[in-house]
FILO-566889 format. One record per residue (C-alpha): residue in one letter; y, z, x. Coordinates in nm, 2 decimals. Example, Ala and Ser with C-alpha at 12.3 -4.5 7.8 and 13.67 -1.06 7.14 Angstrom:
FILO-566889
> a, -0.45, 0.78, 1.23
> s, -0.11, 0.71, 1.37
***
This chain:
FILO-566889
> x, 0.57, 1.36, 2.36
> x, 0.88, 1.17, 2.47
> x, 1.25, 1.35, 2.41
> x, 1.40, 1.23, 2.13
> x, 1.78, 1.31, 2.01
> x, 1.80, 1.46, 1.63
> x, 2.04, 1.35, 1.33
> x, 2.02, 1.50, 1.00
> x, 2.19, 1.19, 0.75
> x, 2.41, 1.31, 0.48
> x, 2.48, 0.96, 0.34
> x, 2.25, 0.63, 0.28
> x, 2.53, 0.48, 0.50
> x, 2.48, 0.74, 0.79
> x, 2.15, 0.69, 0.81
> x, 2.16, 0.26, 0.79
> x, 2.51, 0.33, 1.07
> x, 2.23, 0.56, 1.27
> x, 1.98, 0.27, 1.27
> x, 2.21, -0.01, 1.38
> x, 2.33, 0.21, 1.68
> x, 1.99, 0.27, 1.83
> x, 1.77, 0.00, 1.78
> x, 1.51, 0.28, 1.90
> x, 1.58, 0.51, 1.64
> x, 1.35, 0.57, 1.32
> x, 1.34, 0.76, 1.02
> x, 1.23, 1.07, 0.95
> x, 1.11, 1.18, 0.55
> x, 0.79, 1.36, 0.51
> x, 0.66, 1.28, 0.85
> x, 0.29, 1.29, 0.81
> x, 0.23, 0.93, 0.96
> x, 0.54, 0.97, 1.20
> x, 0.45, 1.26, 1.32
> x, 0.12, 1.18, 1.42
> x, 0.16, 0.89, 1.64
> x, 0.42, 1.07, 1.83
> x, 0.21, 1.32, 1.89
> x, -0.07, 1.04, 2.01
> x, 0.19, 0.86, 2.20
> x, 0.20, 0.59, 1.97
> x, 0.57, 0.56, 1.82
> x, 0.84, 0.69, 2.10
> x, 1.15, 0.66, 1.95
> x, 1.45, 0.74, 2.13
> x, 1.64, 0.96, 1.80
> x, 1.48, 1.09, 1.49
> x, 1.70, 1.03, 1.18
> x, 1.64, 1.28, 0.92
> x, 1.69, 1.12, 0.54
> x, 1.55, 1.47, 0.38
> x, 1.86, 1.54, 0.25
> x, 1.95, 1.20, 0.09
> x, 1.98, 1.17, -0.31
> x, 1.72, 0.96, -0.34
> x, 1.42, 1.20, -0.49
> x, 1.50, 1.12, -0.87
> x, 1.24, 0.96, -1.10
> x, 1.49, 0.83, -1.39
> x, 1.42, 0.61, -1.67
> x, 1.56, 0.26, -1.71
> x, 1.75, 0.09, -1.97
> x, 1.43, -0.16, -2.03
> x, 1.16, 0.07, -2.04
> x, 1.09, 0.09, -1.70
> x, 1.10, 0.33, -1.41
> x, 1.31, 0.38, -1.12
> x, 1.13, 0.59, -0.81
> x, 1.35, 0.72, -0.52
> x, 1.26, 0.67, -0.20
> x, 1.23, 1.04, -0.16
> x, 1.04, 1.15, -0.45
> x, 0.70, 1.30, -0.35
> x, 0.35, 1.15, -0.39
> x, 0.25, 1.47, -0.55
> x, 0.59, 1.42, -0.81
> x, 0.50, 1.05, -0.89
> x, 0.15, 1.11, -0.94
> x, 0.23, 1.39, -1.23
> x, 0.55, 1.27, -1.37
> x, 0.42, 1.25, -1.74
> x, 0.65, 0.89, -1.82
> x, 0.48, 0.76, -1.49
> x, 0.11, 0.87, -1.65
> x, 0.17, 0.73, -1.95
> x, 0.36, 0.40, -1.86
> x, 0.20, 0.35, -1.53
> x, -0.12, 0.52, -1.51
> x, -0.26, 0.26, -1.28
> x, 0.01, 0.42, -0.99
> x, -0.05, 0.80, -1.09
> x, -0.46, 0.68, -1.03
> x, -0.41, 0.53, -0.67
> x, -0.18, 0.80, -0.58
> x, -0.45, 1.06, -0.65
> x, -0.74, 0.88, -0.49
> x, -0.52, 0.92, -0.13
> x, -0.49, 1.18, 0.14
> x, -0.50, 1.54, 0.04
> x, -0.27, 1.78, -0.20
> x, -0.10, 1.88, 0.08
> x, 0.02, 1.60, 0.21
> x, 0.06, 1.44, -0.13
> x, 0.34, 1.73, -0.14
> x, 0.51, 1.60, 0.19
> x, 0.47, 1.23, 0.20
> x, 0.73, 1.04, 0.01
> x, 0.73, 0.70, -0.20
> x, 0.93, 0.52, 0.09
> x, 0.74, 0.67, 0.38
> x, 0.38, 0.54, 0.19
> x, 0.56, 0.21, 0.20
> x, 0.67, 0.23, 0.52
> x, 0.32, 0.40, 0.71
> x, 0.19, 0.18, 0.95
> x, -0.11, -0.05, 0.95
> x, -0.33, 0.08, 1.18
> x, -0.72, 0.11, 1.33
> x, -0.86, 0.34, 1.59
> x, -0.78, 0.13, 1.90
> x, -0.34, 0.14, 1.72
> x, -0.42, 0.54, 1.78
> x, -0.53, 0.47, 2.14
> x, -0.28, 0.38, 2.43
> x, -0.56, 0.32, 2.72
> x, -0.69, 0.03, 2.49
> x, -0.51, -0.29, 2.45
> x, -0.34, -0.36, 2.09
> x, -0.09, -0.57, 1.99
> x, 0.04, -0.43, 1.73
> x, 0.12, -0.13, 1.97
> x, 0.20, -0.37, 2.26
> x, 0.27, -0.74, 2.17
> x, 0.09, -0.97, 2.38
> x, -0.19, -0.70, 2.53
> x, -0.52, -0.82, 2.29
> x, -0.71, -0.69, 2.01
> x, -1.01, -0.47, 2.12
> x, -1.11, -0.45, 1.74
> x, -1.17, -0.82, 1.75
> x, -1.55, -0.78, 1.96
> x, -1.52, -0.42, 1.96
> x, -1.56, -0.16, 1.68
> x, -1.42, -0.31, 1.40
> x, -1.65, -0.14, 1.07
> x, -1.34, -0.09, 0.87
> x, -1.12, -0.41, 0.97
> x, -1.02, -0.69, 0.78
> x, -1.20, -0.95, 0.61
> x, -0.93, -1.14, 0.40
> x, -0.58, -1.24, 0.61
> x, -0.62, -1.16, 0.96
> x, -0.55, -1.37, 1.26
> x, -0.68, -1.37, 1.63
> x, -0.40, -1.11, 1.67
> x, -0.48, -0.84, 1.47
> x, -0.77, -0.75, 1.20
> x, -0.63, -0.39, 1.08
> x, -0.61, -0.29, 0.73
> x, -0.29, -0.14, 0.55
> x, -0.38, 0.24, 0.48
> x, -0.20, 0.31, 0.15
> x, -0.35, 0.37, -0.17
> x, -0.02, 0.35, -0.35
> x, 0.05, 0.04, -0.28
> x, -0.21, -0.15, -0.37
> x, -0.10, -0.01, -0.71
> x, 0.25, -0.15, -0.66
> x, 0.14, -0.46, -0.58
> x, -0.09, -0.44, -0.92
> x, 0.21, -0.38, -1.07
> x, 0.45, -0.64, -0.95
> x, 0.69, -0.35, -0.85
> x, 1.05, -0.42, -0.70
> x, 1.14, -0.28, -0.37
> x, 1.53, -0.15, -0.38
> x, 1.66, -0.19, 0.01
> x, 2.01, -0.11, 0.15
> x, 2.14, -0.19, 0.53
> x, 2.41, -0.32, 0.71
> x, 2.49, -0.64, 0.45
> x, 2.45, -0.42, 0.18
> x, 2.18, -0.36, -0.10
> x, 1.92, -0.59, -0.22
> x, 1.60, -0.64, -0.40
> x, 1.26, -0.72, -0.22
> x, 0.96, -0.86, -0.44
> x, 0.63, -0.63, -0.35
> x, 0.46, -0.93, -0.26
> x, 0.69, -1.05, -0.03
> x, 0.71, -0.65, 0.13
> x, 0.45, -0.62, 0.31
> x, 0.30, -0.89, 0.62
> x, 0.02, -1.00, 0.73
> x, -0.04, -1.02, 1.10
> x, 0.01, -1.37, 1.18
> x, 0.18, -1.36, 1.55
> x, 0.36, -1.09, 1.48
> x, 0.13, -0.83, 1.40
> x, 0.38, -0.52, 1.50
> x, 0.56, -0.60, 1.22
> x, 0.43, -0.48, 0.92
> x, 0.71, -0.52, 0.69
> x, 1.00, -0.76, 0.59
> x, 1.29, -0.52, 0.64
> x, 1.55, -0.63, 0.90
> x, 1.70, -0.47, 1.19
> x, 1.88, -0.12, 1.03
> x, 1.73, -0.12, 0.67
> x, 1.61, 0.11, 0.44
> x, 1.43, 0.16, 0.15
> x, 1.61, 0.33, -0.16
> x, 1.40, 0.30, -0.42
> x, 1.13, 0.14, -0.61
> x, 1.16, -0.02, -0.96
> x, 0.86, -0.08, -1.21
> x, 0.89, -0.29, -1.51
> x, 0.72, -0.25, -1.88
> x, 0.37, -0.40, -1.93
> x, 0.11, -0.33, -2.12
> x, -0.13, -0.24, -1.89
> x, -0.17, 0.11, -2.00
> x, -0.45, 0.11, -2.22
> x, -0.68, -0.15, -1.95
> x, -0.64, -0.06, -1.60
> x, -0.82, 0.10, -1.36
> x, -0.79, 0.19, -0.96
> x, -1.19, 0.22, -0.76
> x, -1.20, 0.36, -0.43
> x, -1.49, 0.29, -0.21
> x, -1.52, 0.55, 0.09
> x, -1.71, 0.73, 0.37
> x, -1.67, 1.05, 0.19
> x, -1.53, 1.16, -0.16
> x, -1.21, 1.24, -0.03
> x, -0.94, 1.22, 0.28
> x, -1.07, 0.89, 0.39
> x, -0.88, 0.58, 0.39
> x, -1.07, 0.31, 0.11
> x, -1.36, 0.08, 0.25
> x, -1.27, -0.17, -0.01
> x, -1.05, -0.06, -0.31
> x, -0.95, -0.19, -0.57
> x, -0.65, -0.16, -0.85
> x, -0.67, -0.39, -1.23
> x, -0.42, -0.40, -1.47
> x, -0.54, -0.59, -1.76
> x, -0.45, -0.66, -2.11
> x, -0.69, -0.84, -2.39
> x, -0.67, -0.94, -2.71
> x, -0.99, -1.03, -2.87
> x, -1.19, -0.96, -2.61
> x, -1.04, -1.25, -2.41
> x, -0.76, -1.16, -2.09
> x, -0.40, -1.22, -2.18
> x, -0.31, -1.14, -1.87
> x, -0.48, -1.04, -1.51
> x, -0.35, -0.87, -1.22
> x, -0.61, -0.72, -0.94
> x, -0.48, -0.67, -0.62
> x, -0.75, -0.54, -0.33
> x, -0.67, -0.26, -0.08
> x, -0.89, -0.19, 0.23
> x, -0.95, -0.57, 0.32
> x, -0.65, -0.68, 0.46
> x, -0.32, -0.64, 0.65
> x, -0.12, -0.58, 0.35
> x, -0.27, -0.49, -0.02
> x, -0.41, -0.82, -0.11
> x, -0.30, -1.03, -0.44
> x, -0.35, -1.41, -0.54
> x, -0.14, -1.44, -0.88
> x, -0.28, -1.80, -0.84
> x, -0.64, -1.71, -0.91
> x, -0.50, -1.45, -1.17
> x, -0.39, -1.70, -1.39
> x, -0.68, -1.94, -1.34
> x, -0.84, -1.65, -1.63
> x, -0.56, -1.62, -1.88
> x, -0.77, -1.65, -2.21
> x, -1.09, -1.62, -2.01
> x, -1.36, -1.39, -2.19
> x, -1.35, -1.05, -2.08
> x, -1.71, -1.05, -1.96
> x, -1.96, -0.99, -1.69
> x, -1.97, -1.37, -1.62
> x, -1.60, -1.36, -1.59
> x, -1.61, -1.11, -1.37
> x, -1.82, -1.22, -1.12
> x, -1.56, -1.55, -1.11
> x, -1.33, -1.37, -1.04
> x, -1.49, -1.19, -0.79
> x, -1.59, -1.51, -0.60
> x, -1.20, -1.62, -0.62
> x, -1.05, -1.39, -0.43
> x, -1.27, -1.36, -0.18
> x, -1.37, -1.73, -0.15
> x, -1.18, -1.69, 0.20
> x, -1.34, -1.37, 0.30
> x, -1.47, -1.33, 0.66
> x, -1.64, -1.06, 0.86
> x, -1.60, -0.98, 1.22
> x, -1.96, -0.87, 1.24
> x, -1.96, -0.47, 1.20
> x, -1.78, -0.55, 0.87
> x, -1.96, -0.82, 0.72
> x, -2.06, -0.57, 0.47
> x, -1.73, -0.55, 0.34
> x, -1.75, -0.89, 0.16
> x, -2.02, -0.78, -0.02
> x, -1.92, -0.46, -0.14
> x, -1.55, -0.54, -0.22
> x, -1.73, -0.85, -0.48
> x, -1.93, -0.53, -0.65
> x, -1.63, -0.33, -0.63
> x, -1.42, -0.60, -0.80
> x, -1.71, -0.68, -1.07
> x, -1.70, -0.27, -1.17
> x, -1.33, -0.23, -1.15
> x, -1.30, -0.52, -1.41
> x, -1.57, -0.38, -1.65
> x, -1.37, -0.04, -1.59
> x, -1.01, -0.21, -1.71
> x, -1.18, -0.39, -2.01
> x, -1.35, -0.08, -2.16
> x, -1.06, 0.08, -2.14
> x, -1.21, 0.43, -1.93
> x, -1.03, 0.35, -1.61
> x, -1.19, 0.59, -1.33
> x, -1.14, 0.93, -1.31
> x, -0.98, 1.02, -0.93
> x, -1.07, 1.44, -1.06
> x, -1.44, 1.34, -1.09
> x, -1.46, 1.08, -0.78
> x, -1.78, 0.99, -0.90
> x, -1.78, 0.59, -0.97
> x, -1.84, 0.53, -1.32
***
């Protein structure tokens, strides 16, 4: 592991000054993705800036219903806050179907966000990656690639984002609270996240000495129709084949309004509001279903160890939706797919 210098920030501005003045610098909350790929040789940053002690682990109600999330409050703390189960279910769901108690306990909501998008040959310094080293090649692209991308991915990169949460938060249309060097702003979850394009090492919109501060989530009734499906190698600790999060809400049995966002597929959690909308006032039905299903992954593409993927996240998508409608999301306890 390379030396590193240590700061413990006592301010959000300490910690945004720490940043500027060592463009080699990163953060340092929970720790359990940093962590790792220092220890693998991955990440070598030059100074570890500590943010633990920052006052940003609140959960506190907003004036319109909705929820504010600091970027320090734990998974384990979101997933059981009782406004967050009842408001946001959907987000307490995908927080439970990720990782382990343990590091549910350490990980925060800014570091999920922040976690890198990764596949074995990220974790591997002999092979080339360009994520890892811009330029080098993808050895996923020909190689091993079981678990790589099917939807957004360029001849650059074909990793899939990790996080369980925020396929959830992109469900939810949530709102990404940033501070830097110009000051504080407001990111759209959409527009959070990247995919590869040529830049594949960049994973995220933030800009040179930026952090995030918080995350805001606004009332819907989604409560009563959502659900979040996993699809895994095992029952738990594994990162999602194909998952995916609905929030849903009917009248009539027809949708009022659709949001499905896909985890496990692509560089980022994947959402087309576009197709959403083609099914306001659609039946809630199996036929509808399986529409939908061929929408969003009318673009899908295998890289051959993969192509099962396409397959699977269409079932996956078709269950998920019958889930949301009957109203008995699944149960991340039992693990077993209703």
């Amino acid at each position: 592991m390379k030396p590193f210098s240590y700061t413990r920030a006592e301010t959000v501005g300490d910690a945004v000054a720490a940043l500027v003045a060592n463009p080699q610098a990163q953060l340092m909350a929970g720790g359990t993705n940093l962590v790792d790929l220092m220890k693998y040789d991955v990440a070598k940053p030059d100074a570890i800036v500590d943010i633990n002690r920052l006052p940003l682990k609140d959960i506190d109600d907003l004036p319109d219903g909705g929820i504010r999330i600091g970027a320090l409050a734990s998974n384990s703390a979101v997933a059981y806050d009782a406004r967050i189960k009842a408001r946001f279910p959907l987000l307490s769901s995908a927080i439970l179907a990720g990782a382990s108690p343990q590091l549910r306990n350490a990980a925060t909501t800014g570091g999920n966000l922040l976690q890198r998008t990764r596949c074995y040959y990220f974790y591997d310094p002999s092979t080339p990656c360009n994520k890892r080293e811009p330029g080098s090649g993808c050895s996923a692209i020909g190689g091993l690639n079981r678990i790589h991308a099917i939807l957004g991915a360029s001849d650059m990169c074909i990793a899939v984002h990790p996080s369980d949460m925020c396929v959830a938060l992109a469900a939810l249309d949530a709102v990404v609270e940033v501070e830097g060097p110009a000051g504080a702003r407001q990111n759209a979850f959409a527009e959070f996240h990247r995919l590869p394009g040529d830049e594949p090492e960049r994973d995220n919109t933030l800009a040179h000495g930026e952090i995030i501060t918080g995350i805001r989530l606004t009332p819907n009734h989604f409560a009563g129709h959502h659900t979040y499906l996993k699809l895994r190698d095992r029952l738990s600790y594994a990162f999602a084949l194909v998952s995916v999060a609905v929030a849903m809400e009917t009248a009539d049995r027809r949708i009022v309004e659709l949001r499905i966002a896909l985890g496990g597929v692509a560089h980022k959690p994947w959402r087309d509001p576009l197709a959403e909308a083609e099914f306001s006032g659609a039946q809630a039905d199996e036929a509808t279903f399986q529409r939908v299903a061929d929408r969003l992954l009318a673009g899908a593409m295998g890289q051959g160890d993969n192509d099962f993927k396409i397959p699977l996240a269409r079932k996956t998508i078709v269950r998920a939706l019958r889930q949301a409608a009957s109203g008995r999301p699944q149960d991340q306890a039992v693990k077993a797919i209703q």
